[in-house]
MDAnalysis code that builds the backbone (N, CA, C; Angstrom):
import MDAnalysis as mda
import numpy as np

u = mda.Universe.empty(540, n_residues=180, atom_resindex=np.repeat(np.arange(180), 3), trajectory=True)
u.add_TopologyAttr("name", ["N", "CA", "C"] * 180)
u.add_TopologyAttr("resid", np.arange(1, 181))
u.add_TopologyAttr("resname", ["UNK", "UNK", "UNK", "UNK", "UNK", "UNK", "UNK", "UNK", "UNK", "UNK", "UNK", "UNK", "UNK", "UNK", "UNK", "UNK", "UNK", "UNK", "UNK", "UNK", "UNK", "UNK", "UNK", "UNK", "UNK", "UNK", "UNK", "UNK", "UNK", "UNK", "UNK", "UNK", "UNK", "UNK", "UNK", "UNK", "UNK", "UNK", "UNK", "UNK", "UNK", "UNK", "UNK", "UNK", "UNK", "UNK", "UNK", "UNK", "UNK", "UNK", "UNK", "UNK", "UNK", "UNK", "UNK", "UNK", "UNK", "UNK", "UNK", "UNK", "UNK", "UNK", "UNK", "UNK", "UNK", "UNK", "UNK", "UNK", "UNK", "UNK", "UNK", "UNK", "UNK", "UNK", "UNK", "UNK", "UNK", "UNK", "UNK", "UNK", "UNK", "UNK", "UNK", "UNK", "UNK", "UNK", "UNK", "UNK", "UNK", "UNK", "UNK", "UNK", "UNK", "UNK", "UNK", "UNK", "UNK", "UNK", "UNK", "UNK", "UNK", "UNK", "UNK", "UNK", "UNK", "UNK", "UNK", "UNK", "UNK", "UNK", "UNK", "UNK", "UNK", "UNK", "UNK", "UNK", "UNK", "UNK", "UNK", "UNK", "UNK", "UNK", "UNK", "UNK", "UNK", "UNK", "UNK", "UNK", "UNK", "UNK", "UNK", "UNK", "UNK", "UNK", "UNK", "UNK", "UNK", "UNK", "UNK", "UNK", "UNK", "UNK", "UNK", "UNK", "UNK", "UNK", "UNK", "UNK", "UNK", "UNK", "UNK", "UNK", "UNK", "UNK", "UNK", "UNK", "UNK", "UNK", "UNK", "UNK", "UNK", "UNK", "UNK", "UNK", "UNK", "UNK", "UNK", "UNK", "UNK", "UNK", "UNK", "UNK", "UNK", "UNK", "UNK", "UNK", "UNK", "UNK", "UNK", "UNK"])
u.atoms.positions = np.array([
    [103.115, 173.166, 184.916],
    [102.720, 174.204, 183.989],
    [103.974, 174.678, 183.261],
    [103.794, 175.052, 181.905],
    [104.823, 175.081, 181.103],
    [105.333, 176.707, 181.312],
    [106.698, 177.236, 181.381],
    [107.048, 178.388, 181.347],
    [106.691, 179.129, 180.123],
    [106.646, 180.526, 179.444],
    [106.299, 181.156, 179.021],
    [107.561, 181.508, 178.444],
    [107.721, 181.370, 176.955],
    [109.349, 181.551, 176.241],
    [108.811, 182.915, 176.027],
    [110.138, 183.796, 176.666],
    [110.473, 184.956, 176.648],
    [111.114, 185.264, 175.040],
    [111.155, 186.601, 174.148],
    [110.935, 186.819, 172.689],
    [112.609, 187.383, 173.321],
    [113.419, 187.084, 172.383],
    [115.203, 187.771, 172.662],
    [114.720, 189.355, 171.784],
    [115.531, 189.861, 172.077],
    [115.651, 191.345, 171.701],
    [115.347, 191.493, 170.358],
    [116.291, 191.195, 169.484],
    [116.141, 190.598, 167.925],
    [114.612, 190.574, 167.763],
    [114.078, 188.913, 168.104],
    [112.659, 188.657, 167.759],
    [112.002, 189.804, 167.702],
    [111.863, 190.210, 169.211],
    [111.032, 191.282, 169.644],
    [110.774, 192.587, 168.131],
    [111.941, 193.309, 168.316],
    [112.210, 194.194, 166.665],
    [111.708, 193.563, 165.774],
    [112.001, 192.344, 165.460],
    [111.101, 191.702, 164.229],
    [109.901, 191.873, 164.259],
    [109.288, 191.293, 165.485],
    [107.772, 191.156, 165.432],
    [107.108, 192.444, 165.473],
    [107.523, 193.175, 165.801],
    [107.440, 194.708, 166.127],
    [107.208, 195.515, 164.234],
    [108.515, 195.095, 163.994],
    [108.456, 195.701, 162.334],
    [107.522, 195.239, 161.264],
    [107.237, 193.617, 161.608],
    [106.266, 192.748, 160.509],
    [104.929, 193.568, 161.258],
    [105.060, 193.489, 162.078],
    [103.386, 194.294, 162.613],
    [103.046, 195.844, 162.804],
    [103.801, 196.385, 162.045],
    [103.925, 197.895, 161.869],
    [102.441, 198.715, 161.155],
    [101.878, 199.078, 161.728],
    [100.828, 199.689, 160.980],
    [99.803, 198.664, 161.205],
    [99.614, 197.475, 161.776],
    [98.214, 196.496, 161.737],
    [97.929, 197.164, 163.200],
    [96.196, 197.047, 162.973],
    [95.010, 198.079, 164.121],
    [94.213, 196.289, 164.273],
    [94.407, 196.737, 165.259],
    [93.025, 195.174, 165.577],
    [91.389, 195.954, 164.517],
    [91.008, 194.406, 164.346],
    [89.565, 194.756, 164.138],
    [88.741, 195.488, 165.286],
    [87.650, 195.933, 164.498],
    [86.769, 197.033, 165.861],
    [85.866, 195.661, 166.032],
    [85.395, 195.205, 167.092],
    [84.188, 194.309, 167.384],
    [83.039, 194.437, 167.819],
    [81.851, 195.074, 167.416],
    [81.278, 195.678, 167.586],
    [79.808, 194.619, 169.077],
    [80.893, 193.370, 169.078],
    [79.927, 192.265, 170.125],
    [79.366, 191.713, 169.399],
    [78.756, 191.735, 168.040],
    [77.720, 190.972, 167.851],
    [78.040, 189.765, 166.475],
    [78.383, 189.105, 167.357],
    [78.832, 188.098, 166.140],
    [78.887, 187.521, 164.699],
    [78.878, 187.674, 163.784],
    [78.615, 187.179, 162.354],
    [77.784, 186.622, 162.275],
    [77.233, 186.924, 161.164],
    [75.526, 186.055, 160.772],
    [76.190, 184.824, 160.455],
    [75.417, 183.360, 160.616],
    [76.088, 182.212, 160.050],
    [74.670, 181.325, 160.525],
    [74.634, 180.526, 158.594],
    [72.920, 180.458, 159.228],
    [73.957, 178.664, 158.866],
    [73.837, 178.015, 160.181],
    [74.741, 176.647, 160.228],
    [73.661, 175.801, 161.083],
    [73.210, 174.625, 159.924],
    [72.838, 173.840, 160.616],
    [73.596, 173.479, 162.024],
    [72.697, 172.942, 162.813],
    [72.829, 172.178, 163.787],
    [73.507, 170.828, 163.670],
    [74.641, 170.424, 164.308],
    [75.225, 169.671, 164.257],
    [74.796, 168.068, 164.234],
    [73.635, 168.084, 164.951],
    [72.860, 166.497, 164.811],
    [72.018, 166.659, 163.747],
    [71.763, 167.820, 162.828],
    [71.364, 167.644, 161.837],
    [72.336, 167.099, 160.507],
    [73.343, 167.857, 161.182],
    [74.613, 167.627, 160.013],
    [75.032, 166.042, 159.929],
    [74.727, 165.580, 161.101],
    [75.189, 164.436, 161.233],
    [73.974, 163.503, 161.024],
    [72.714, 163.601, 160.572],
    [71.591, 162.799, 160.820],
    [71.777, 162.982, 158.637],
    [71.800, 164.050, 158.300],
    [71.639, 164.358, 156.908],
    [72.913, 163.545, 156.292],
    [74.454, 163.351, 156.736],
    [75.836, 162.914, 156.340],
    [75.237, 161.076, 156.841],
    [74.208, 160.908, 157.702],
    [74.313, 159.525, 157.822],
    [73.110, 159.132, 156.966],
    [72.545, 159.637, 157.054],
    [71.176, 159.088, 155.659],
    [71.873, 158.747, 154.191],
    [72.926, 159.869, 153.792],
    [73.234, 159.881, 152.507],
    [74.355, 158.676, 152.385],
    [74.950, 158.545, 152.750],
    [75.633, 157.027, 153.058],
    [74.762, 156.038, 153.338],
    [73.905, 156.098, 153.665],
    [72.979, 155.059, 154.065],
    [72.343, 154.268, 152.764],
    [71.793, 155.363, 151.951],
    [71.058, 155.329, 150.911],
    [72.180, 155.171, 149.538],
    [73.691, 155.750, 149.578],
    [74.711, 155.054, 149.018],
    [74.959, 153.815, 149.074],
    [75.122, 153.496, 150.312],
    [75.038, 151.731, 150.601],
    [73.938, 150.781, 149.887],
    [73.211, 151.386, 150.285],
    [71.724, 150.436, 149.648],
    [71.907, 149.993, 148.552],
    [72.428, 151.698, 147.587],
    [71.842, 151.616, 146.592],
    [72.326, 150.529, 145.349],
    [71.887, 149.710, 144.321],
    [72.555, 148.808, 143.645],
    [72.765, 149.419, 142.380],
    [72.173, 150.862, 141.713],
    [72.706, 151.454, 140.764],
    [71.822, 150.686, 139.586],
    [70.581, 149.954, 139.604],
    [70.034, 149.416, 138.890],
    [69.905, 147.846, 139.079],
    [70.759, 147.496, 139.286],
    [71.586, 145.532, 139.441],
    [70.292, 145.224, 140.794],
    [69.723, 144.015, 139.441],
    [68.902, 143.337, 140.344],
    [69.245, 142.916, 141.541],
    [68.234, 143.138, 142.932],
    [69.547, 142.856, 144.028],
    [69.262, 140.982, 144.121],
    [70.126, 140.672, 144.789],
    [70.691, 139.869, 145.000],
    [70.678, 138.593, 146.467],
    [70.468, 137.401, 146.681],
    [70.253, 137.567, 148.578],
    [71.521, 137.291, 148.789],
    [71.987, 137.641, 150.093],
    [73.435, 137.226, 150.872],
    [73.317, 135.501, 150.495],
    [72.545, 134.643, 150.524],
    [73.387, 133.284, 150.222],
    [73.300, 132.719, 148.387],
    [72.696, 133.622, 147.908],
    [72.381, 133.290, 146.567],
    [73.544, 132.667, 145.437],
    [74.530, 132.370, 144.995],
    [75.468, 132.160, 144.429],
    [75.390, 132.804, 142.988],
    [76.374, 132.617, 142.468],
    [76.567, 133.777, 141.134],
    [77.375, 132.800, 140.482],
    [76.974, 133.226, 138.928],
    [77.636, 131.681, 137.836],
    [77.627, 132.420, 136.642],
    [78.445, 132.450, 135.781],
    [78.209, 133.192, 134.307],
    [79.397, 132.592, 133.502],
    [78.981, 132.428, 132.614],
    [79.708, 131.909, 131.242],
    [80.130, 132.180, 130.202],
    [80.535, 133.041, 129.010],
    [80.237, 133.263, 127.359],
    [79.495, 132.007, 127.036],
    [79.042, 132.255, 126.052],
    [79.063, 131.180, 125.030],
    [79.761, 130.520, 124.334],
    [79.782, 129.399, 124.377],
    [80.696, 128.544, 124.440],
    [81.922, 128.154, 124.491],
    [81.635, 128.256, 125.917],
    [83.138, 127.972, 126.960],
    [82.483, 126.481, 127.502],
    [83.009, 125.396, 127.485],
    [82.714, 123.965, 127.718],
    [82.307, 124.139, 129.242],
    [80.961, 123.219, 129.078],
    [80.785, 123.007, 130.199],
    [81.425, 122.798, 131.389],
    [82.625, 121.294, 131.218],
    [83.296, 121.122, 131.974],
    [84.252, 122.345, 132.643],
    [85.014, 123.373, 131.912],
    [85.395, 124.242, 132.028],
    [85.116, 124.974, 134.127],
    [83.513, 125.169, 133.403],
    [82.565, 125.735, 134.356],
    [82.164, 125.276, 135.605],
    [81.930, 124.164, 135.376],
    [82.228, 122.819, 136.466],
    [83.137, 122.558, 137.482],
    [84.485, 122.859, 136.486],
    [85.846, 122.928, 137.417],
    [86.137, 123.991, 138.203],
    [85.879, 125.567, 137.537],
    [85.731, 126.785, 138.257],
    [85.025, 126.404, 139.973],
    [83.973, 126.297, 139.208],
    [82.798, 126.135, 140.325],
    [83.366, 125.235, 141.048],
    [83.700, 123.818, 141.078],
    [84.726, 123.412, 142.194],
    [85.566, 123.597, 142.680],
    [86.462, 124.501, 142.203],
    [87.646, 125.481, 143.236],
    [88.771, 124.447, 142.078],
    [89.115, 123.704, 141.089],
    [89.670, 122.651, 140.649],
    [90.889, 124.024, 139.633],
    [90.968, 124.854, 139.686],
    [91.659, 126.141, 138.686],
    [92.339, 126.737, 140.105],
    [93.717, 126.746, 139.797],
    [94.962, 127.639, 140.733],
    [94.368, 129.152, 141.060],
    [94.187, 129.343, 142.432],
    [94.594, 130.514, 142.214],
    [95.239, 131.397, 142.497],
    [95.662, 132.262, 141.320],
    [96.789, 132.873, 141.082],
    [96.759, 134.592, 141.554],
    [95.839, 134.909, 142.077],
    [95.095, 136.445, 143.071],
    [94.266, 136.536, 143.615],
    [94.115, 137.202, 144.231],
    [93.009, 137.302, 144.939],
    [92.978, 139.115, 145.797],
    [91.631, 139.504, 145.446],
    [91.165, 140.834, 145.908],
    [89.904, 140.686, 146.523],
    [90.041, 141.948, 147.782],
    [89.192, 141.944, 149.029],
    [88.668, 143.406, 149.276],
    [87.366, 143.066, 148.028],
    [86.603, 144.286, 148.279],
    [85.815, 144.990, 150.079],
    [85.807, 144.006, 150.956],
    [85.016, 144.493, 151.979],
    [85.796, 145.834, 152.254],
    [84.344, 146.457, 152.803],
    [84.661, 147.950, 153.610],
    [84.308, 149.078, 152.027],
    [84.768, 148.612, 150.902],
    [84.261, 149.558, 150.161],
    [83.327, 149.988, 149.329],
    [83.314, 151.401, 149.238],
    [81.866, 151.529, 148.042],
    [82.017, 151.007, 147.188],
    [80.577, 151.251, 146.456],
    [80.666, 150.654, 144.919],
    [81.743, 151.147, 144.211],
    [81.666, 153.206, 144.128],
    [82.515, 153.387, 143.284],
    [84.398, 153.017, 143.756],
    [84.626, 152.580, 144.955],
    [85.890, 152.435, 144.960],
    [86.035, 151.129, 144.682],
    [85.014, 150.237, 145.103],
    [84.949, 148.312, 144.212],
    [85.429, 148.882, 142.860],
    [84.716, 149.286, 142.372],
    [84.783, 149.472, 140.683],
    [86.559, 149.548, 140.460],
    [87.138, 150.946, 140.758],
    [88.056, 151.021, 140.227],
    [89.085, 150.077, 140.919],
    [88.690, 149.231, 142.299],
    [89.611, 148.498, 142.313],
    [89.894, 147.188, 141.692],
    [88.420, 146.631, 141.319],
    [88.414, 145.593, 140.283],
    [88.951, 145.643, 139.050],
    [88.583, 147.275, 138.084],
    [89.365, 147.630, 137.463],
    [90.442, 147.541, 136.809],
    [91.329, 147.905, 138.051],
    [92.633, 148.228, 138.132],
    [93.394, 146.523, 138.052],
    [92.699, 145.800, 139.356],
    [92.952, 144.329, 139.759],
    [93.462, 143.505, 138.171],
    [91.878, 143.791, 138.138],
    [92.053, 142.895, 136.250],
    [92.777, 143.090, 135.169],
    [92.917, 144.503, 135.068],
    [94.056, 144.699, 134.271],
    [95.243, 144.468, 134.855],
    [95.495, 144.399, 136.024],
    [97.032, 143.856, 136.347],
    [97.102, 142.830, 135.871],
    [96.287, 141.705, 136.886],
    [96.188, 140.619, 136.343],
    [95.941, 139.806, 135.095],
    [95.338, 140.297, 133.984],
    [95.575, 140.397, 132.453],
    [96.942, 140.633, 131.816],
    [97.661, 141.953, 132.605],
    [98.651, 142.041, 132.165],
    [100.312, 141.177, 132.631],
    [99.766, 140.483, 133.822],
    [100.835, 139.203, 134.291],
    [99.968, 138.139, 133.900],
    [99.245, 137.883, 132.940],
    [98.690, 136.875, 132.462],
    [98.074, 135.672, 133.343],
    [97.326, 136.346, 134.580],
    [96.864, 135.339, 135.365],
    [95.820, 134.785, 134.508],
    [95.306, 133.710, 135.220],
    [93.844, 133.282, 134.295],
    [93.050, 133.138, 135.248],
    [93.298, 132.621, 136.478],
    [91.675, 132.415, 137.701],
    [92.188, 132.888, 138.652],
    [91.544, 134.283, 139.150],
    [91.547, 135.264, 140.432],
    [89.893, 134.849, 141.063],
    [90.698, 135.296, 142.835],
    [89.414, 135.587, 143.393],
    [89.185, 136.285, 143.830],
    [87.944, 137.170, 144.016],
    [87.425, 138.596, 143.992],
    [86.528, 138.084, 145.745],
    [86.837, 138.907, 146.450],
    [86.072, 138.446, 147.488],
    [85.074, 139.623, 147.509],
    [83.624, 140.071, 147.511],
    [82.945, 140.964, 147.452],
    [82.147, 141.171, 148.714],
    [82.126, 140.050, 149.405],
    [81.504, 139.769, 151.093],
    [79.869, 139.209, 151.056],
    [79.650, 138.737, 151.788],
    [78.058, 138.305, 151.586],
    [76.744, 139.661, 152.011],
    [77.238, 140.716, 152.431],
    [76.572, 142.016, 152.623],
    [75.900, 141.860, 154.183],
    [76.060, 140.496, 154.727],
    [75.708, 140.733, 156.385],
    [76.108, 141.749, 157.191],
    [76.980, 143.065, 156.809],
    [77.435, 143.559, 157.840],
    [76.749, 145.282, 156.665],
    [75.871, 144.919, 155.983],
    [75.440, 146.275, 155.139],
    [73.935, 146.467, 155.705],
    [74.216, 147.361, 155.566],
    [72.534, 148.403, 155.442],
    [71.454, 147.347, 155.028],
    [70.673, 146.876, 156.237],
    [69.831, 145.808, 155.580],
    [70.181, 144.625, 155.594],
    [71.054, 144.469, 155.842],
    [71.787, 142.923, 155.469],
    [71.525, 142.537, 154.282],
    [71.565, 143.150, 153.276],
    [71.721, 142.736, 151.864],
    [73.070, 143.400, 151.696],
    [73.484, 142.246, 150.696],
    [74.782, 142.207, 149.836],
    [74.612, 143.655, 148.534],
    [75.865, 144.554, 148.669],
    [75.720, 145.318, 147.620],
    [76.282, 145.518, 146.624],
    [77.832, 145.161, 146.890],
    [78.623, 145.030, 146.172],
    [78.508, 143.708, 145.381],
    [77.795, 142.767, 145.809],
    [78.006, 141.156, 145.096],
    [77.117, 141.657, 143.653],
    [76.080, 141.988, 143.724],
    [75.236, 141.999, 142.256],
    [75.665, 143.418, 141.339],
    [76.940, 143.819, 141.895],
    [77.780, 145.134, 140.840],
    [78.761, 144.370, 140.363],
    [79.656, 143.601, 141.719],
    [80.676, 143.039, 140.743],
    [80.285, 141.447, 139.689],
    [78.994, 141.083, 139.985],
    [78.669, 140.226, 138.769],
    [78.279, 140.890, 137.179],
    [77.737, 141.912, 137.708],
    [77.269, 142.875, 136.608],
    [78.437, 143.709, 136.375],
    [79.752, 143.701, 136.699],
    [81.010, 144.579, 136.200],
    [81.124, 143.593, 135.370],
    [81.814, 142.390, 135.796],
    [82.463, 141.236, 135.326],
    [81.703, 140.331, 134.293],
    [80.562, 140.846, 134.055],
    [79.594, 140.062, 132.804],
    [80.020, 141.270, 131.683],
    [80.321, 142.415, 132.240],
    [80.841, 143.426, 130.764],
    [81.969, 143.435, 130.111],
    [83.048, 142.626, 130.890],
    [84.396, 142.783, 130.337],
    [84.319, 141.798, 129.713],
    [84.786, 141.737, 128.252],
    [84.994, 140.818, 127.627],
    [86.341, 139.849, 127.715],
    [87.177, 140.805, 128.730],
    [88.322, 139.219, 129.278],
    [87.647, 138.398, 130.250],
    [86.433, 138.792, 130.496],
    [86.014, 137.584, 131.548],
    [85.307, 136.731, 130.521],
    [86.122, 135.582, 130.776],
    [84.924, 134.013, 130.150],
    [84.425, 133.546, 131.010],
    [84.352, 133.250, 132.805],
    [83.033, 132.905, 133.600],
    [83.571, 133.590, 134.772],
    [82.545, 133.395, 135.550],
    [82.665, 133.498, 137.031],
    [82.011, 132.608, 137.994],
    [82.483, 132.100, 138.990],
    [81.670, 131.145, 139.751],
    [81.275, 131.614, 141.225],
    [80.161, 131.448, 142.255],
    [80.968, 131.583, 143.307],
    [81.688, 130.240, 144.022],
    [82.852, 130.866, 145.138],
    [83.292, 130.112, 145.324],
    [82.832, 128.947, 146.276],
    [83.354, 127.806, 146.717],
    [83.537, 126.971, 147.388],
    [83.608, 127.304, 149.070],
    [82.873, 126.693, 149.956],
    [82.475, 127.288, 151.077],
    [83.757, 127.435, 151.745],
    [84.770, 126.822, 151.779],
    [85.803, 127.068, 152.185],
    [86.907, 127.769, 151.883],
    [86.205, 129.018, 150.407],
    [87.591, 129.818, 149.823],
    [86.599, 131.337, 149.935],
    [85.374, 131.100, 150.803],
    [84.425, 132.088, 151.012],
    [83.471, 132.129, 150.500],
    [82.486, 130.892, 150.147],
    [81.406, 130.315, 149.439],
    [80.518, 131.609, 148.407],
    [79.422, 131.916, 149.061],
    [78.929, 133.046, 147.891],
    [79.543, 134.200, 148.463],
    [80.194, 134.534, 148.935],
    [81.006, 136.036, 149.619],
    [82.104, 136.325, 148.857],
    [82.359, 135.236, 147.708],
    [83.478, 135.207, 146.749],
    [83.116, 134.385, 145.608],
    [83.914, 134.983, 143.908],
    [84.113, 134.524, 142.818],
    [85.048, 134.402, 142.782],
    [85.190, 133.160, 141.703],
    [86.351, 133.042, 141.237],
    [85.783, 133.490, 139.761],
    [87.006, 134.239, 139.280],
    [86.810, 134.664, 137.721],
    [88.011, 133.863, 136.964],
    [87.339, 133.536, 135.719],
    [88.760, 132.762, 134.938],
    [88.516, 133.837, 133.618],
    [89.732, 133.986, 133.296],
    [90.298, 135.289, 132.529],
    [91.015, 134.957, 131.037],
    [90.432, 135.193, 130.143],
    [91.226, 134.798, 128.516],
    [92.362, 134.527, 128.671],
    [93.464, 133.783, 128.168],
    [94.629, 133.749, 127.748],
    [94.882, 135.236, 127.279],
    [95.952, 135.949, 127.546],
    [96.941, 136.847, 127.161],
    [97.063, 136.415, 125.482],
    [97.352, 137.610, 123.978],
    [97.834, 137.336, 123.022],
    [99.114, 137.738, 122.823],
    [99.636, 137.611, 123.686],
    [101.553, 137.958, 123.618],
    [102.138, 137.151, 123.648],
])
C-alpha cells in the first residue's frame, strides 16, 4: 500500500489561500434528475446505426461478393482493356480500403488518385475487399468505389483484378497520362 505524501508547510499555505472563501455544496441526498438511457440501450441503438451505415450503398446498385467490375470511356481500344484485365500494366500503387466506411473510402481514394495523378502513375490498385466480413456478407464498398471511379474523368478503365493480385476484392484502375 502506497504511503500518503504529506503537503510541506509552503503547499499547505498555498492550498489554504487558493481555497479561501470556497463552502462545499449543500447536498440535499437526492441526486440530479438525469433522464439517461440505459446502457444496453445505448449500445443496442450505437450498434444498429453502424449496422445500417454498413449496409447502406448510398443508392449504387448492390453488387455480389464474386461479381467482377470492368469499365471503359469510349474509346479506349479494346486491347487496352484486355491487358488491364490480365494484370499485363505495372503496378505502380496500390491502396487498401478494408476496415473502412464509405465516407472514409471516399476521401481516401480521393486523396490516393490525386497523388497518384500528381506522380504521374498510370495503373494503381485499389483493393476494396470482397464484403465477406460485412453486414450480410455483401460487399459495400466494391459498388461505391466503381461508381466513384466511373465519375472521375482521369479514370479511362477499371478492371477487377486477377485472382492472384485479389481477384474481384480488387481493381486495377489505369489513369490518363499527366499534361506536364
Amino acid at each position: 500500500m502506497a504511503k500518503k505524501k504529506q503537503l510541506s508547510a509552503k503547499d499547505r499555505e498555498l492550498l489554504e489561500a487558493a481555497m479561501e472563501g470556497v463552502r462545499p455544496k449543500h447536498f440535499n441526498g437526492v441526486p440530479p434528475y438525469r433522464n439517461k438511457p440505459q446502457a444496453g440501450e445505448v449500445m443496442q441503438r450505437e450498434t444498429e446505426a453502424v449496422l445500417r451505415e454498413l449496409a447502406s450503398t448510398d443508392g449504387v446498385d448492390p453488387i455480389e461478393a464474386g461479381e467482377g467490375l470492368e469499365f471503359s470511356r469510349p474509346g479506349l481500344q479494346h486491347k487496352i482493356l484486355r491487358d488491364l484485365r490480365r494484370g499485363k500494366f505495372a503496378i505502380q500503387g496500390e491502396l487498401d480500403l478494408h476496415g473502412m466506411t464509405r465516407d472514409q473510402a471516399y476521401q481516401a481514394i480521393m486523396a490516393f488518385l490525386a497523388d497518384c495523378l500528381h506522380r504521374q502513375l498510370r495503373c494503381v490498385r485499389v483493393i476494396h475487399g470482397k464484403g465477406l466480413g460485412s453486414y450480410n456478407r455483401q460487399p459495400v464498398l466494391k459498388g461505391n468505389v466503381a461508381k466513384w471511379l466511373t465519375q472521375l474523368d482521369d479514370v479511362l478503365a477499371y478492371s477487377s483484378a486477377p485472382a492472384e493480385d485479389g481477384g474481384t476484392g480488387a481493381v486495377y484502375v489505369l489513369l490518363k497520362k499527366s499534361r506536364t
